[in-house]
Every structure is written in C-alpha cells, then in structure tokens.
Backbone of each chain as nested JSON, in Angstrom:
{
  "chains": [
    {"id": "A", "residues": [
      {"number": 1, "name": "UNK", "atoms": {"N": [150.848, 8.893, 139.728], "CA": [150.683, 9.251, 141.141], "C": [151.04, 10.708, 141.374]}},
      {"number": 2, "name": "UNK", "atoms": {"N": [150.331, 11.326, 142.352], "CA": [150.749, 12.77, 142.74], "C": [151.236, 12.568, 143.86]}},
      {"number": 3, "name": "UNK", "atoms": {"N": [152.186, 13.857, 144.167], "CA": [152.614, 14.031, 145.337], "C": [152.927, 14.942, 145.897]}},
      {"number": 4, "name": "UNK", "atoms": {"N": [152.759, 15.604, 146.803], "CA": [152.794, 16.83, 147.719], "C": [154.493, 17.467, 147.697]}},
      {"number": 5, "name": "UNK", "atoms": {"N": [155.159, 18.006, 147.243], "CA": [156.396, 18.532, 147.896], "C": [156.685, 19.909, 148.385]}},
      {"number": 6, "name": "UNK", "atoms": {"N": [157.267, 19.55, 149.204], "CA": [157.779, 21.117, 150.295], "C": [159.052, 21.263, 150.373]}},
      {"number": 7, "name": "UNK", "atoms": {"N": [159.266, 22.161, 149.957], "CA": [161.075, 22.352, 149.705], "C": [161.172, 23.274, 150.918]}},
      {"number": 8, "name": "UNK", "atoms": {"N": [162.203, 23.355, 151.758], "CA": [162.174, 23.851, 153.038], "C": [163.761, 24.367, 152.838]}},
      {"number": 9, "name": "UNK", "atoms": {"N": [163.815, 25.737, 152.588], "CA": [164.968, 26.42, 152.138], "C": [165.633, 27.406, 153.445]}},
      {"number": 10, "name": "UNK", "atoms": {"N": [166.749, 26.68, 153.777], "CA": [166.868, 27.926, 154.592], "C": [168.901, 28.936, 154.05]}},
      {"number": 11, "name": "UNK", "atoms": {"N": [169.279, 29.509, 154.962], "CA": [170.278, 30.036, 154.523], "C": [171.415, 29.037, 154.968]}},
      {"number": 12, "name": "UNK", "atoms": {"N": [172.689, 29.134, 154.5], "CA": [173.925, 28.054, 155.091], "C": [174.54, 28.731, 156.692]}},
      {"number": 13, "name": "UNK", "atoms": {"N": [174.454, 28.045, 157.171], "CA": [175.076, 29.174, 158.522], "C": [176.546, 29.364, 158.244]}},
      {"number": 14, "name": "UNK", "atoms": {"N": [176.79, 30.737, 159.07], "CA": [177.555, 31.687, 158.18], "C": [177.212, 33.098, 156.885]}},
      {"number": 15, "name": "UNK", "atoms": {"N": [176.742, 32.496, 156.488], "CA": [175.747, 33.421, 155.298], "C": [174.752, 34.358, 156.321]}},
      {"number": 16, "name": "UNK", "atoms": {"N": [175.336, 36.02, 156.12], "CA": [174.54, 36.706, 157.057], "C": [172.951, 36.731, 156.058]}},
      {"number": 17, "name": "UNK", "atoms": {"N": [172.25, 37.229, 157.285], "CA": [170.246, 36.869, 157.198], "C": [170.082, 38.285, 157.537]}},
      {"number": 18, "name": "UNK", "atoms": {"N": [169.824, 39.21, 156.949], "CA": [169.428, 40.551, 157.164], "C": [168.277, 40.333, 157.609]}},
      {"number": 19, "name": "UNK", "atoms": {"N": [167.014, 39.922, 157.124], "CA": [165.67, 39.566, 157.495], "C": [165.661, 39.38, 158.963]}},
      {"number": 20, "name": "UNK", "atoms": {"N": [166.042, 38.167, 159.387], "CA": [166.097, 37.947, 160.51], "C": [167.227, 38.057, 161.816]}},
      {"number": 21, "name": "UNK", "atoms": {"N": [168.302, 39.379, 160.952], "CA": [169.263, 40.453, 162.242], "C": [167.935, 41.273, 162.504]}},
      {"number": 22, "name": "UNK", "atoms": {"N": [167.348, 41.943, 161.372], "CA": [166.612, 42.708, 161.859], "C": [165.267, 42.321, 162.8]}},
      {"number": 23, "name": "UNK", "atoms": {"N": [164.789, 41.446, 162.722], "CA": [163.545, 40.882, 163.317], "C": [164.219, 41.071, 164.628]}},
      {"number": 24, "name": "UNK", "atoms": {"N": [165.392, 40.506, 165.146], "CA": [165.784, 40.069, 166.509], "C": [166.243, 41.399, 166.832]}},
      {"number": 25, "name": "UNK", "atoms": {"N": [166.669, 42.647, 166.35], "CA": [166.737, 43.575, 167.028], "C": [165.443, 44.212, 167.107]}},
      {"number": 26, "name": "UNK", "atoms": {"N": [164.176, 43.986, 166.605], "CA": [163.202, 45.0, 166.656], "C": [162.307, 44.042, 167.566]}},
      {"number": 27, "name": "UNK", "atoms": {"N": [162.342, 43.096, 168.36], "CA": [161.49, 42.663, 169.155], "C": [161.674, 42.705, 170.099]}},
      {"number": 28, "name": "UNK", "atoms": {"N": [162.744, 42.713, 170.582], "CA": [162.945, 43.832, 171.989], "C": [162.273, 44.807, 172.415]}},
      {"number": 29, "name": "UNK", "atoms": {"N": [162.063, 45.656, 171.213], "CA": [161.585, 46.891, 171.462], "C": [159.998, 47.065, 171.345]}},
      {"number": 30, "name": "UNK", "atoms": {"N": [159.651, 45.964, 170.466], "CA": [158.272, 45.905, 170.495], "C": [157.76, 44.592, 171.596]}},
      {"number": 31, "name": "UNK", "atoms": {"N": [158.408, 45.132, 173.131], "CA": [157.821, 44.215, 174.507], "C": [158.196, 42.919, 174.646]}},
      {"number": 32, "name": "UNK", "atoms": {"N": [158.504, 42.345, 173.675], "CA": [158.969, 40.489, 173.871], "C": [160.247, 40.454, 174.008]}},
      {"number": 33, "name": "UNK", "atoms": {"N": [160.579, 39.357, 174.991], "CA": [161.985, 39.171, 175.516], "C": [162.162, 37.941, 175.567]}},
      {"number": 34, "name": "UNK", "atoms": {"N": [163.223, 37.652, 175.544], "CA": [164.253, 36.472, 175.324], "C": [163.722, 35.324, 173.813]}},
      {"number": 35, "name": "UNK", "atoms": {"N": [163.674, 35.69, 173.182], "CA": [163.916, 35.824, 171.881], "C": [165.168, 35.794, 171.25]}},
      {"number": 36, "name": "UNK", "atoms": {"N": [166.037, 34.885, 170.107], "CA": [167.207, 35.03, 169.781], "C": [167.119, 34.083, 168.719]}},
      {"number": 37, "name": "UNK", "atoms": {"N": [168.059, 34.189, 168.159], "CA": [168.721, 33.003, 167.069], "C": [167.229, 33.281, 165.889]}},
      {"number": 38, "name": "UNK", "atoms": {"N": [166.729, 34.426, 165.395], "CA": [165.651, 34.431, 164.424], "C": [166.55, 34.311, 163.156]}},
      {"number": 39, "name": "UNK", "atoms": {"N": [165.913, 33.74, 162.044], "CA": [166.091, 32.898, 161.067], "C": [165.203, 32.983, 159.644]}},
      {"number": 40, "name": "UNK", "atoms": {"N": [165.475, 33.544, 159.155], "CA": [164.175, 33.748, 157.938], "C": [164.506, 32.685, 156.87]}},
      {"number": 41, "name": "UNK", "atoms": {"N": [163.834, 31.971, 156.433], "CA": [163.805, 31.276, 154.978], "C": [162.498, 31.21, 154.151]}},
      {"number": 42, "name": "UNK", "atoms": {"N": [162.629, 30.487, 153.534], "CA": [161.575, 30.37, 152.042], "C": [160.942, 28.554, 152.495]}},
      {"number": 43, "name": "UNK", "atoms": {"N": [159.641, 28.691, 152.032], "CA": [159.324, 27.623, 151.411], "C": [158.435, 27.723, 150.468]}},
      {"number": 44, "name": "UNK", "atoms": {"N": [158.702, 26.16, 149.4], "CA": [158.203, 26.207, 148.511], "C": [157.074, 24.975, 148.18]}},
      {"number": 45, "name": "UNK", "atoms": {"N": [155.895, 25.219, 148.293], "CA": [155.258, 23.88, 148.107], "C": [154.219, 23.826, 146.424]}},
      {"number": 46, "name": "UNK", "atoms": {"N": [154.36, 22.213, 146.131], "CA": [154.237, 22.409, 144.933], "C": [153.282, 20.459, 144.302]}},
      {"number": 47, "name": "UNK", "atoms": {"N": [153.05, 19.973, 143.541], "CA": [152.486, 19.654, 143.256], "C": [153.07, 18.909, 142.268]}},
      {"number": 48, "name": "UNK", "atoms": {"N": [153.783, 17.547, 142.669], "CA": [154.289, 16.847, 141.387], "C": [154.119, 15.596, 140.674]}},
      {"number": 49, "name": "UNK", "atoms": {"N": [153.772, 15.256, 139.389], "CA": [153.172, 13.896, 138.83], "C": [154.445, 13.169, 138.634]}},
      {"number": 50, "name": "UNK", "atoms": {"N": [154.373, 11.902, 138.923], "CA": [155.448, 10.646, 138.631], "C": [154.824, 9.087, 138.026]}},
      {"number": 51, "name": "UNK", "atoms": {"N": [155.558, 8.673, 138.137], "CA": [155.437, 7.175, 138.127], "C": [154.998, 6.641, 139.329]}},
      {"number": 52, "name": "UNK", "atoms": {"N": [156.276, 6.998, 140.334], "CA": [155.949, 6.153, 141.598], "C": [157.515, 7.376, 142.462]}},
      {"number": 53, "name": "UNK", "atoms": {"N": [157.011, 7.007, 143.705], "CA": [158.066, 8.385, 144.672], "C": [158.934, 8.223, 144.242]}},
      {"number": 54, "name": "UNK", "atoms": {"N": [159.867, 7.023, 144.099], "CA": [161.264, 7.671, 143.387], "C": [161.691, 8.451, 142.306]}},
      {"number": 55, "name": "UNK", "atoms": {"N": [160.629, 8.399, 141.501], "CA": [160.821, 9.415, 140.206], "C": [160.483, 11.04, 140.581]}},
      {"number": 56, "name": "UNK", "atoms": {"N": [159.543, 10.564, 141.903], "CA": [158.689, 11.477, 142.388], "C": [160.073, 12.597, 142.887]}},
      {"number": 57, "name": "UNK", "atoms": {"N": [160.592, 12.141, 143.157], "CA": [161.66, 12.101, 144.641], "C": [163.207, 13.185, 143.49]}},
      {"number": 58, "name": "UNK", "atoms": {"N": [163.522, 12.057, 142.792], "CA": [164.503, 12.357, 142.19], "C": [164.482, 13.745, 141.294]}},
      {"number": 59, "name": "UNK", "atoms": {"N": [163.218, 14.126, 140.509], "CA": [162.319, 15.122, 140.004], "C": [162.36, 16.214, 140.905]}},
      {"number": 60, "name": "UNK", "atoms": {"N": [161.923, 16.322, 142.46], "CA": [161.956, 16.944, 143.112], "C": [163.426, 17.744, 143.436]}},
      {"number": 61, "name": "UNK", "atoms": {"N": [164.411, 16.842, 143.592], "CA": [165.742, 17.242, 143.864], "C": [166.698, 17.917, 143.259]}},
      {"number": 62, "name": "UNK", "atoms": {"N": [165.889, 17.487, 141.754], "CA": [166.874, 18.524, 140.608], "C": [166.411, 19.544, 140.776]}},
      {"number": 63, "name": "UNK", "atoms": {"N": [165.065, 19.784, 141.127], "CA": [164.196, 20.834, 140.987], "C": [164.755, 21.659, 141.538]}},
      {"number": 64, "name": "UNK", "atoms": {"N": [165.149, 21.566, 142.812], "CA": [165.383, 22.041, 144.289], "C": [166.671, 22.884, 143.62]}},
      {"number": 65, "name": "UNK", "atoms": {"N": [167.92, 21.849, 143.525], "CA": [169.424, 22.376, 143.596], "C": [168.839, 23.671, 142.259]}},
      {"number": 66, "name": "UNK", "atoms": {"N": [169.034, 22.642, 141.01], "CA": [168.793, 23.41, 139.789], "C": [168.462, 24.694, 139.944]}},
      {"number": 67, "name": "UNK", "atoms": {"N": [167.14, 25.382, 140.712], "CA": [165.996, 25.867, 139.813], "C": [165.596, 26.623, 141.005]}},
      {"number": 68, "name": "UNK", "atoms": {"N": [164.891, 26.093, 142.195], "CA": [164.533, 26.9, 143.625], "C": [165.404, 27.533, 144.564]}},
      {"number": 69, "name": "UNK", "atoms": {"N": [166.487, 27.074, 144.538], "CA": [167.619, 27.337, 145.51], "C": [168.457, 27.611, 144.856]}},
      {"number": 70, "name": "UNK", "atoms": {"N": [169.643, 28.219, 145.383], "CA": [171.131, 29.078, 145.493], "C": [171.572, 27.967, 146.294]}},
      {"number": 71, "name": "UNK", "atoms": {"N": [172.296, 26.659, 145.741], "CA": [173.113, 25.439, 146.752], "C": [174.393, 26.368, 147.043]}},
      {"number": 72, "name": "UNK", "atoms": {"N": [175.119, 27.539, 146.711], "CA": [175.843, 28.577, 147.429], "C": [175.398, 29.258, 148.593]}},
      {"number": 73, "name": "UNK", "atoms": {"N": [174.401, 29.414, 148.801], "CA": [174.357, 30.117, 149.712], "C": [172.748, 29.171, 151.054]}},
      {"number": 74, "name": "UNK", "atoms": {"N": [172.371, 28.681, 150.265], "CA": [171.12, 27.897, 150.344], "C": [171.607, 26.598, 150.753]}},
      {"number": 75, "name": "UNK", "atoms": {"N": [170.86, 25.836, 151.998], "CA": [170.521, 24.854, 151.968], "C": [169.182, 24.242, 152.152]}},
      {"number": 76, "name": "UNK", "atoms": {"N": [168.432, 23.339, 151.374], "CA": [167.46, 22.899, 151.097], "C": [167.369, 21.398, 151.464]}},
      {"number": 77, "name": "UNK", "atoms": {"N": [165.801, 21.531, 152.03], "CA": [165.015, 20.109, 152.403], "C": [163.54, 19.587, 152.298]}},
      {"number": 78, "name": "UNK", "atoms": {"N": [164.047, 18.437, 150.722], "CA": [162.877, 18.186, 150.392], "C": [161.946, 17.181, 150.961]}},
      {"number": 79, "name": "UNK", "atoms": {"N": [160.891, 17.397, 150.986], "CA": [160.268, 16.405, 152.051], "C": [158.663, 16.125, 150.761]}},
      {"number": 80, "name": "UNK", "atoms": {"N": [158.319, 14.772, 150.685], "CA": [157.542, 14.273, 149.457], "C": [156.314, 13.661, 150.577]}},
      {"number": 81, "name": "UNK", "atoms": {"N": [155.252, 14.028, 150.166], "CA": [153.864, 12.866, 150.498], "C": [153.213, 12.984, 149.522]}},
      {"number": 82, "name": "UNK", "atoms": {"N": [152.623, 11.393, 149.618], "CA": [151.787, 11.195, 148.832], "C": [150.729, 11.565, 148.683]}},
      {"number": 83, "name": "UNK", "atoms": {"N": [149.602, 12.236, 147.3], "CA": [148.417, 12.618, 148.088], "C": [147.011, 11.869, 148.561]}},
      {"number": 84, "name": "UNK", "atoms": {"N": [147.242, 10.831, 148.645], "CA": [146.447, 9.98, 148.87], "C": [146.756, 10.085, 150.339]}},
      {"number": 85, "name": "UNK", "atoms": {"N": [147.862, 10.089, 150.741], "CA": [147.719, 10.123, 152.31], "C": [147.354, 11.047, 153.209]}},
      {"number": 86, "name": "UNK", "atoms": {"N": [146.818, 12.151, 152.28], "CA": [146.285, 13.663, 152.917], "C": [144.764, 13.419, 152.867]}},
      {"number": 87, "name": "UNK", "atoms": {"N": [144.364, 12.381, 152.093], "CA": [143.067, 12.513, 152.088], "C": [142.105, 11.757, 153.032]}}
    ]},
    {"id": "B", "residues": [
      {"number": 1, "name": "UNK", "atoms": {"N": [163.064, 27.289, 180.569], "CA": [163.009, 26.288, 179.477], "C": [163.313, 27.306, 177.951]}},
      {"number": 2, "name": "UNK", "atoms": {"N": [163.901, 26.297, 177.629], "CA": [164.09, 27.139, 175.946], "C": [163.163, 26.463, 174.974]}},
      {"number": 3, "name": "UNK", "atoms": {"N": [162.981, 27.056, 174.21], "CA": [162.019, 26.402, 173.08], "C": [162.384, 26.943, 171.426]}},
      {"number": 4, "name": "UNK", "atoms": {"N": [162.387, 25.732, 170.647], "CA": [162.526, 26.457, 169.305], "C": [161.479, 26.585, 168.733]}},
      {"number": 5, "name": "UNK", "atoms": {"N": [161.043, 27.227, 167.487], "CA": [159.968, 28.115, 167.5], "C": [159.746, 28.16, 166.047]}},
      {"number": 6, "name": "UNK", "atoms": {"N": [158.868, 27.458, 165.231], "CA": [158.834, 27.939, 163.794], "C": [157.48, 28.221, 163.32]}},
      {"number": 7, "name": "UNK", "atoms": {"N": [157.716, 29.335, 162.871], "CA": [156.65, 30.363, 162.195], "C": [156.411, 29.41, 160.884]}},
      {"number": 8, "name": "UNK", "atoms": {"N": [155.573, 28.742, 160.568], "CA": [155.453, 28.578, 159.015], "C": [154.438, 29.718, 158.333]}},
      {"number": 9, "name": "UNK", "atoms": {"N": [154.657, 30.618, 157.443], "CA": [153.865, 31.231, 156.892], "C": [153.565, 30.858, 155.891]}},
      {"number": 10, "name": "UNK", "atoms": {"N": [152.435, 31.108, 154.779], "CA": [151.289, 31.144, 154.108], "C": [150.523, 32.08, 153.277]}},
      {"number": 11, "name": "UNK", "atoms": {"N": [150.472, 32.433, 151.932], "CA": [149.411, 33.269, 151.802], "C": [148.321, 32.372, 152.191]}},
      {"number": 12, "name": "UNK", "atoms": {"N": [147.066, 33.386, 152.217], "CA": [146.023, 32.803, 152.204], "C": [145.56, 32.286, 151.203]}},
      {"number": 13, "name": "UNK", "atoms": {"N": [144.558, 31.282, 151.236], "CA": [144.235, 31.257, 149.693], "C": [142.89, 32.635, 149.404]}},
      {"number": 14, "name": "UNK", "atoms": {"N": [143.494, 32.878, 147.618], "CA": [142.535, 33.654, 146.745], "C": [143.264, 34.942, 146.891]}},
      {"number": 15, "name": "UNK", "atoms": {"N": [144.805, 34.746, 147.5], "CA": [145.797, 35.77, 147.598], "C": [146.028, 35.636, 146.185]}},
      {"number": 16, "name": "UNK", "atoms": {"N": [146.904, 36.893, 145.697], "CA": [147.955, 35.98, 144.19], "C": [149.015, 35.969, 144.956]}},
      {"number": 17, "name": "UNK", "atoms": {"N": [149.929, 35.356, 144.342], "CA": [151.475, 34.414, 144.532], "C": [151.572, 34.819, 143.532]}},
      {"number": 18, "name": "UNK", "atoms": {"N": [152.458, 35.725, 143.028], "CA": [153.507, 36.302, 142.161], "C": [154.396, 35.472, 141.601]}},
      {"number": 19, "name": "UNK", "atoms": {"N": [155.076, 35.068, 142.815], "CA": [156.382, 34.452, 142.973], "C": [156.102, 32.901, 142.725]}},
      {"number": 20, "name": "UNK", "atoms": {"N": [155.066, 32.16, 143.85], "CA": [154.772, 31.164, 142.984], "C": [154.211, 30.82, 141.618]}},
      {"number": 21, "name": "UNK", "atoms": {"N": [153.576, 32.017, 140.924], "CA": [153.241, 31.999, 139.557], "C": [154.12, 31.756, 138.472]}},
      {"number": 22, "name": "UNK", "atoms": {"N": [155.502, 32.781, 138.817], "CA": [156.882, 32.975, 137.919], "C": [157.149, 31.232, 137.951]}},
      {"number": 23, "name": "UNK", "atoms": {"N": [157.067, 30.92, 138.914], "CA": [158.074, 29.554, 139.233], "C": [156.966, 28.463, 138.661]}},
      {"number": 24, "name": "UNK", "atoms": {"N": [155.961, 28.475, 138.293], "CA": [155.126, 27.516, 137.885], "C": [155.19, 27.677, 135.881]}},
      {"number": 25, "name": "UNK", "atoms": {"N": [155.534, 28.843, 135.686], "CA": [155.341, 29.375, 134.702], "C": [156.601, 28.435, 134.022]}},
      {"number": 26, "name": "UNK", "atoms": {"N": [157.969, 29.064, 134.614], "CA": [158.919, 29.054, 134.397], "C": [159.37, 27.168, 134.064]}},
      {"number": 27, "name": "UNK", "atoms": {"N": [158.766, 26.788, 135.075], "CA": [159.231, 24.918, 135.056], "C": [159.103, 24.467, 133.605]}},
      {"number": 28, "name": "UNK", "atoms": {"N": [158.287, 24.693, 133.016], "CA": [157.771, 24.161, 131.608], "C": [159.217, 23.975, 130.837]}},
      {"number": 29, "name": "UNK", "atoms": {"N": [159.454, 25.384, 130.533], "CA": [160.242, 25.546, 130.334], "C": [161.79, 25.22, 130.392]}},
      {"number": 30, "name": "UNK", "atoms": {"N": [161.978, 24.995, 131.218], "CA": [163.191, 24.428, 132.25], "C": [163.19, 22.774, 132.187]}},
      {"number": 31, "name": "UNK", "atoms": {"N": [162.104, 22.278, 131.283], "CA": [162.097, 21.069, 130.853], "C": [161.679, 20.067, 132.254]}},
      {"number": 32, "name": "UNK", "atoms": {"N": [161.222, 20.539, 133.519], "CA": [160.161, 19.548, 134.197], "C": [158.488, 19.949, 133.758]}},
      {"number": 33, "name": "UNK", "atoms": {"N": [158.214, 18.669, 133.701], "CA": [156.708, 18.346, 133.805], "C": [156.119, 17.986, 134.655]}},
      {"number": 34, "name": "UNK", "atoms": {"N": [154.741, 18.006, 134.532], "CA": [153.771, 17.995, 135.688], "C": [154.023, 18.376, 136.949]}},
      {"number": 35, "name": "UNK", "atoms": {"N": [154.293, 19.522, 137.194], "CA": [154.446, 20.08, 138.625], "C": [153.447, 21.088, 138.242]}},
      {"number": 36, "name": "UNK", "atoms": {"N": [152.574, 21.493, 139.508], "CA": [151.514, 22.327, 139.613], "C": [151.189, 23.036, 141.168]}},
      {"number": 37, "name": "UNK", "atoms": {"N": [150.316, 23.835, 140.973], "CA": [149.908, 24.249, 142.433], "C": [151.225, 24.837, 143.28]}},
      {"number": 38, "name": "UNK", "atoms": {"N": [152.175, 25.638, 142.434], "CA": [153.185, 25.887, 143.25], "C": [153.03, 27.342, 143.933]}},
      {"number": 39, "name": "UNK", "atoms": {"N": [153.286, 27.283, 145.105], "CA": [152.906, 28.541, 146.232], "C": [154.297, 28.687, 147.08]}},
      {"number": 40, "name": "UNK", "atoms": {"N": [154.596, 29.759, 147.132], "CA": [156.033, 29.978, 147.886], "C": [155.713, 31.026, 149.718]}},
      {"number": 41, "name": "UNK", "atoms": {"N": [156.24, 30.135, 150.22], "CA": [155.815, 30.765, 151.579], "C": [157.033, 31.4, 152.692]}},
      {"number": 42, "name": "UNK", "atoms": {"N": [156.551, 31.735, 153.609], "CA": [158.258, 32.04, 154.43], "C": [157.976, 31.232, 155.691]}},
      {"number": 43, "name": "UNK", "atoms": {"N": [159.398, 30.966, 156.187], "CA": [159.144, 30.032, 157.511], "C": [160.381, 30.847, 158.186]}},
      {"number": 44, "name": "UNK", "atoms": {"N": [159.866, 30.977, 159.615], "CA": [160.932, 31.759, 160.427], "C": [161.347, 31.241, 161.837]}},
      {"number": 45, "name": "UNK", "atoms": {"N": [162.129, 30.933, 161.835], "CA": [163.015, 29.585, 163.183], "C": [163.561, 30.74, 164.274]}},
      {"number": 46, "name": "UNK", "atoms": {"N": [163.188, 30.996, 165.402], "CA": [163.709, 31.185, 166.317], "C": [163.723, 30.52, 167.89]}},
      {"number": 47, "name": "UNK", "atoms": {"N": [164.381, 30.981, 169.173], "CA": [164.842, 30.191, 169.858], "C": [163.847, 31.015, 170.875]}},
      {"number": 48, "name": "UNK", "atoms": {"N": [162.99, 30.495, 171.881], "CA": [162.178, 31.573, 172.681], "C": [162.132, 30.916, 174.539]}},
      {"number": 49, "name": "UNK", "atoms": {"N": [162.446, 32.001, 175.69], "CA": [163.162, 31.202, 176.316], "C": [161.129, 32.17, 177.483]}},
      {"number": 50, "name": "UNK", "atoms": {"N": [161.227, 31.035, 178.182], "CA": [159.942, 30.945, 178.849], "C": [160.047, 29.855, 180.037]}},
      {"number": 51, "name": "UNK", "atoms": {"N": [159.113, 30.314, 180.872], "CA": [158.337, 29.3, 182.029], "C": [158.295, 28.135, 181.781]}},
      {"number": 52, "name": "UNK", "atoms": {"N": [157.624, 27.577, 181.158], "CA": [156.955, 26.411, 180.161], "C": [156.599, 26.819, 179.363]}},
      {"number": 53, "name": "UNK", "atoms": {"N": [155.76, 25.666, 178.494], "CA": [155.461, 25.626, 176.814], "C": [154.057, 26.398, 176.863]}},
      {"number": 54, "name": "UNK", "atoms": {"N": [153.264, 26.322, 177.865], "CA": [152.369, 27.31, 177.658], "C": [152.859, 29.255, 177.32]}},
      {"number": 55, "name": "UNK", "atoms": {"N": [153.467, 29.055, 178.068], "CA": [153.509, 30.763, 177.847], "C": [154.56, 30.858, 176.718]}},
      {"number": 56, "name": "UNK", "atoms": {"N": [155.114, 30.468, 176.48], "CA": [155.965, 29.958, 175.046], "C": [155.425, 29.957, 174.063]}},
      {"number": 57, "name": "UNK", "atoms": {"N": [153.839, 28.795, 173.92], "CA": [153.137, 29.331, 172.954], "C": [152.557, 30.406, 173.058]}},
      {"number": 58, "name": "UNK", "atoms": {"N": [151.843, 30.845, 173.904], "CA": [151.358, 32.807, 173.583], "C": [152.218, 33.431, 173.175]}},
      {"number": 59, "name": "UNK", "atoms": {"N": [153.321, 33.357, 173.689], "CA": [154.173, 34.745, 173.608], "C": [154.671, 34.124, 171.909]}},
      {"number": 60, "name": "UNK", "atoms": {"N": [154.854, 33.17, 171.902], "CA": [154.842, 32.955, 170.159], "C": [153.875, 33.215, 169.2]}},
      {"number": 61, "name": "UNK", "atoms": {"N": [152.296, 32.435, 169.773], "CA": [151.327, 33.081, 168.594], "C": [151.176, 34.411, 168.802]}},
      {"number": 62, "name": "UNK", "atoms": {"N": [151.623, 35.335, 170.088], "CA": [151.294, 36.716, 169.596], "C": [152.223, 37.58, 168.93]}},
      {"number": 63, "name": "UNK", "atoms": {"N": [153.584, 36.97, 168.715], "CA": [154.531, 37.628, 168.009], "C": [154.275, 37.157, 166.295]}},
      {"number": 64, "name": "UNK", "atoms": {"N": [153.602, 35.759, 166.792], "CA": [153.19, 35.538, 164.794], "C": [152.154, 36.755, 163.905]}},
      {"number": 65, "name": "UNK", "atoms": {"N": [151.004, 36.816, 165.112], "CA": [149.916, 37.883, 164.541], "C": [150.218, 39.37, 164.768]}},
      {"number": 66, "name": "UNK", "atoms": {"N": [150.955, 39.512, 165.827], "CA": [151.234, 40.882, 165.99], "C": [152.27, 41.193, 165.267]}},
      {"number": 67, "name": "UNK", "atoms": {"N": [153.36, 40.845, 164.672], "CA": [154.046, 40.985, 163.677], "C": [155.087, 40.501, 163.046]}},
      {"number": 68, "name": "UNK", "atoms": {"N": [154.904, 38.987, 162.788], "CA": [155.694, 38.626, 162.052], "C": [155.211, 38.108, 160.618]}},
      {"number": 69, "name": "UNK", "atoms": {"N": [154.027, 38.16, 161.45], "CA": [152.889, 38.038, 159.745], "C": [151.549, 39.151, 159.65]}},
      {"number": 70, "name": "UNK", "atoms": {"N": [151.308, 39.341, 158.593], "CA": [150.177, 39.811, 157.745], "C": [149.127, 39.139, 158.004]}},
      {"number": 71, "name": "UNK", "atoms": {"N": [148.176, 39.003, 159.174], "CA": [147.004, 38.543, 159.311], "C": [145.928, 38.528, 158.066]}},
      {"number": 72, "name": "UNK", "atoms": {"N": [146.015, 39.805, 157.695], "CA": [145.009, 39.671, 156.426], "C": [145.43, 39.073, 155.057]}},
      {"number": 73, "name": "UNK", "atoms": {"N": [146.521, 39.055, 155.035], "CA": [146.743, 38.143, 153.794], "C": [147.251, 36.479, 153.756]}},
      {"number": 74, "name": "UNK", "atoms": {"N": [147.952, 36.45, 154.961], "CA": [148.75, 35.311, 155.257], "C": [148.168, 34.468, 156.763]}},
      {"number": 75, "name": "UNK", "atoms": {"N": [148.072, 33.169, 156.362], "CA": [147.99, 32.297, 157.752], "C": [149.896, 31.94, 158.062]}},
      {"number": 76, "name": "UNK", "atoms": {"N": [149.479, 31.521, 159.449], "CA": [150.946, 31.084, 159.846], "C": [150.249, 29.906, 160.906]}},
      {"number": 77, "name": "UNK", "atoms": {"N": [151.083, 28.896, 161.104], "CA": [151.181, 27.634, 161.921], "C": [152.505, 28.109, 162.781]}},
      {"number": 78, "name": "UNK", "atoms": {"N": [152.18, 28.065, 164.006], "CA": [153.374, 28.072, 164.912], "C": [153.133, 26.601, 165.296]}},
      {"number": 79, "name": "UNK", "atoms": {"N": [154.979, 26.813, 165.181], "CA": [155.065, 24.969, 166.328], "C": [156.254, 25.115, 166.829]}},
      {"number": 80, "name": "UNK", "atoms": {"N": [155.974, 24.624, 168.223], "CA": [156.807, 24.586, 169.321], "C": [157.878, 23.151, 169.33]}},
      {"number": 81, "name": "UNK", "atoms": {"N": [158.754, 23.202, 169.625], "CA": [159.526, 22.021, 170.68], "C": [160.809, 22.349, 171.176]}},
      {"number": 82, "name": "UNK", "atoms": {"N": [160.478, 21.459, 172.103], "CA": [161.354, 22.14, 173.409], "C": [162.921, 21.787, 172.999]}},
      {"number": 83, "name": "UNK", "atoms": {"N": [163.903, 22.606, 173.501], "CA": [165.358, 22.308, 173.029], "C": [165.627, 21.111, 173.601]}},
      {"number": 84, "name": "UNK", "atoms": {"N": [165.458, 20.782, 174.833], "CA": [165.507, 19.586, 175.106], "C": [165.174, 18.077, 174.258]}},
      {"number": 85, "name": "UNK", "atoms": {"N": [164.102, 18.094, 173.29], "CA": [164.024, 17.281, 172.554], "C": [165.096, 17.606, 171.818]}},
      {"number": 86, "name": "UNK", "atoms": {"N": [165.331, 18.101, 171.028], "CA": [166.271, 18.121, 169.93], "C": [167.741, 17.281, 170.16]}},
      {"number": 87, "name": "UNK", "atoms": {"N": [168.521, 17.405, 171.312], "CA": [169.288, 16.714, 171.994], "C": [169.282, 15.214, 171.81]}}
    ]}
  ]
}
C-alpha cells in the first residue's frame, strides 16, 4: 500500500523565528495592518510504501524525529493518507 | 474578528527541489525504504485581524502573491479560520 505523508514542522515556542520577526516587521510597511503572531516552518511531503498504515505510520515517525526534524528545537506533525483515497 | 491564517507553500511542479532531492537521496541510505516523491515546502501561520472573513481572505491572498511567495515558481493555498473556532 502507498501512502501520502506530510510532515508539518514547525519551531518549539520559545525558540526565536528570524524568518517570521522579520516578515511581521516588514508588513507594516508594505500597507497591511493588523497582522501578528507570523510563523515560518517547513513542510515535508513524501511518498511511502508499507504493509498496511501502521507500518505506514510508524516508518513515518522515525523518519520525522530521526532524519527531517531537530526534536530540539522542532516540533513535528505527521499526518498519513492513503492514496487510494486521493483518487 | 481575528482570523488565523496559513500560507501553505509549494514549488511548482517542473521546479527542481534541491532540498527535497538531498532528502530522497539521502533515505536509502539512512536505511528507510520505499519512500519517494519527496518535495519540501514552507508553511507560514499568522494571526490577521479584519471585518469578516471576506476581507480577511483578500487581504491574505494578496499578502500570499504580493509577497510572501514567488508566484513564478511556487503555488501557495491560503486557509482561513476564524479564532473563534479554535476555542
């Protein structure tokens, strides 16, 4: 079985976000207002063969901590579909 | 009304992905199998305070195309919901 995964990475709050200090001070200035709390992260989508979702699942998670993410500074959320259900 | 606000970005396809290339490359290695099609994207969460959800979404899709993304290389999905749901 295949399955769709999206790893949805963002930073730990606390952990400063340069990316997105800077976004929220420069949109002020470029006309848009009330705007706040901007947030930059990563995602990662990817394409994985199993048995059946739990292998699917479990595969995914090592992936994540291991290998895609910084679990120091990173927190991550994996989210699995099947691809049969996209079609 | 407040609204939270996420940018999902995207290359386009027939872009290269660098970054998803390294990381597709790299898995083999790292001893997972069958993962494929891996593409790394950015997603950007902010808080956007408006009338209603109409002008919430403009003033969001025009901060996606006007600059928080690369029109010519990258799609982005904005999606709205209201802080009130989240509660």
């Amino acid at each position: 079985m295949k399955f769709t995964v999206l790893v949805d990475v963002r930073l730990r709050s606390g952990i400063a976000d340069p990316a997105g200090a800077t976004i929220e001070r420069a949109i002020p200035v470029l006309g848009f207002a009330g705007v706040s709390g901007v947030s930059v992260g990563k995602i990662i989508r990817f394409t994985i063969e199993a048995v059946d979702k739990e292998e699917a699942t479990i595969k995914s998670e090592e992936l994540s901590t291991s290998f895609l993410t910084n679990p120091v500074i990173e927190d991550a959320v994996v989210t699995l579909s099947s691809m049969d259900d996209d079609l």
